[in-house]
C-alpha angles and dihedrals in degrees: 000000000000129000093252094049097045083050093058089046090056088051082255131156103240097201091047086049101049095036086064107031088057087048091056105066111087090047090039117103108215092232085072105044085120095080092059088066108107097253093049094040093048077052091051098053097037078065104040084064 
């Protein structure tokens, strides 16, 4: 399954999600590369708002 498609079958922009998730990288400690899959992503920024 690819990431766009994962996003839209968690009700995700896939162009939102990609669009931060590439961004992230270069800040993102590789212990939490978790957060950047599309369900724990959708959580963080549910409570980012």
């Amino acid at each position: 399954m690819s990431l766009i498609q994962s996003a839209k079958l968690n009700g995700l922009d896939p162009y939102a999600y990609l669009r931060d998730v590439l961004e992230r990288p270069p800040t993102q400690q590789a212990s939490r590369v978790a957060e950047l899959l599309p369900p724990q992503w959708r959580s963080r920024q549910a409570e980012a708002r």
